[in-house]
N, C-alpha and C positions, 0 to 999 in steps of 0.2 A: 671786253671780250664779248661774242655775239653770243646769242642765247642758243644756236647751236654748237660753238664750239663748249660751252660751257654742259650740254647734252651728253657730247660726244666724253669729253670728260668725267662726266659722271658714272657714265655707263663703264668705259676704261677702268675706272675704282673699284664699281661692284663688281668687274669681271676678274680684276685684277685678287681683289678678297675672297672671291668665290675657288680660284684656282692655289690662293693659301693656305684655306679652309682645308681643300681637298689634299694637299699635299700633307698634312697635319696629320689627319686623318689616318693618310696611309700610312705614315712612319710610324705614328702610335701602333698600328695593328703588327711591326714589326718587330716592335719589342717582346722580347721574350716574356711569359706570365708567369711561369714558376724562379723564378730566380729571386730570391730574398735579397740580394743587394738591389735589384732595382728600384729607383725611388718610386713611392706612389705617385698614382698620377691623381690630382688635388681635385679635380672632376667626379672622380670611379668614387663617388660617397653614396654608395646607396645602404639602405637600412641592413643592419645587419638583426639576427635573431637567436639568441643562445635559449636551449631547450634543454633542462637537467631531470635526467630520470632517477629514481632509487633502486638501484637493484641490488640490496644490500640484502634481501631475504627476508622471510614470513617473520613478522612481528617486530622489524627494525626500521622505524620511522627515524627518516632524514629529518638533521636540521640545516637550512641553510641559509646563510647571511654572506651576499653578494657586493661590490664596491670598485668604485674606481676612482683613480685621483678629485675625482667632479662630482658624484654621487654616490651614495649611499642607500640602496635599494631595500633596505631591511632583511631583518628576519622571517624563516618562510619555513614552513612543515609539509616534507613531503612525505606524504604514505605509500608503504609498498602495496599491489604492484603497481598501482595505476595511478599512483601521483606523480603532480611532474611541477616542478618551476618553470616559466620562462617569462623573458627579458628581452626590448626590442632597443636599439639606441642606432645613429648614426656613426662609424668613425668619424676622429677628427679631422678637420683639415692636414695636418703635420702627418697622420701614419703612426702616430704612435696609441693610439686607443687602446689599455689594456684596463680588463675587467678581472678580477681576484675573487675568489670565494672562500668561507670558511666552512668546513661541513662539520657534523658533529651526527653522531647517534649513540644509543645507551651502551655505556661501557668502555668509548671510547674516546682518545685523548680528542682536541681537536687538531684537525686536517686542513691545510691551505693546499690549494692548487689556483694557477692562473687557467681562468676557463678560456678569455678572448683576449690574446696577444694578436694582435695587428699582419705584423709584420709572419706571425707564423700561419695565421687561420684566413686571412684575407681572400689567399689563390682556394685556402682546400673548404671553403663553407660561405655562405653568405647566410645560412641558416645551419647552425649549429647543431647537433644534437648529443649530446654526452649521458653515459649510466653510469654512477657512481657506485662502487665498488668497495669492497672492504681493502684491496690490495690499491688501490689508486682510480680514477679516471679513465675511462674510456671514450673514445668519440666517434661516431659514426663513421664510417669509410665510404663513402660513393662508390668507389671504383670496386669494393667486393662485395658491398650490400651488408654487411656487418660491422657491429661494434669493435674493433680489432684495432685501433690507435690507440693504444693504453700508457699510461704515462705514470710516472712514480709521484705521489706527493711532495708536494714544495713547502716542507714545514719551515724553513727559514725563512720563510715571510710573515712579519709577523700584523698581527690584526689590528 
């Protein structure tokens, strides 16, 4: 084969990968982004950020001891009002990355809630932010500017 045909050749593959690339590309942008059955796409791993405020009220200092299948973040004292925890990780590959917290403060039993389920907070946060509450969890809303996704405790999980 001459060393031009084998040119012409080459060029043919990069144009040929370039025009697969692009077709990729666009399909991906068709997919729908809020739908929880769609599978993750094993690329979209960028860092995620959970931020936990105490808003439990004047003289109730949070305790909190965070966890996931893989790590174990320790125990952490957040002071009202201006304490805060936070935590940076990657999801995983697979989509299934969940993070668990225990909370605790005086007088009270202790409190599970999963703070970073995957599949739920993926579309609505890439940066977290949650006040914890005496009645449950709260987490940031983008779309009204307030704290207003509030969620009941998961004490069936246990620590």
């Amino acid at each position: 084969m001459s060393s031009l045909s084998k040119n012409v050749l080459q060029l043919f593959l990069v144009m040929l990968l370039g025009f697969s690339m692009t077709l990729f590309t666009f399909a991906a942008d068709l997919t729908p982004k809020n739908d929880s059955a769609t599978r993750p796409n094993f690329l979209d791993r960028k860092m995620a950020r959970v931020t936990i405020f105490n808003d439990l009220g004047e003289g109730l200092n949070l305790t909190v001891h965070c966890k996931s299948g893989h790590s174990d973040l320790g125990v952490h004292k957040v002071a009202y009002p201006k304490g805060f925890y936070a935590f940076n990780f990657r999801p995983n590959f697979f989509g299934t990355t969940l993070y668990f917290c225990g909370f605790r403060w005086p007088d009270s039993p202790l409190h599970m809630f999963d703070i970073y389920v995957f599949q739920r907070d993926r579309e609505v946060c890439g940066k977290c932010f949650w006040k914890i509450r005496e009645d449950g969890p709260c987490m940031f809303n983008y779309e009204t500017k307030e704290y207003d996704l509030c969620s009941n405790w998961n004490n069936r999980r246990k620590f």
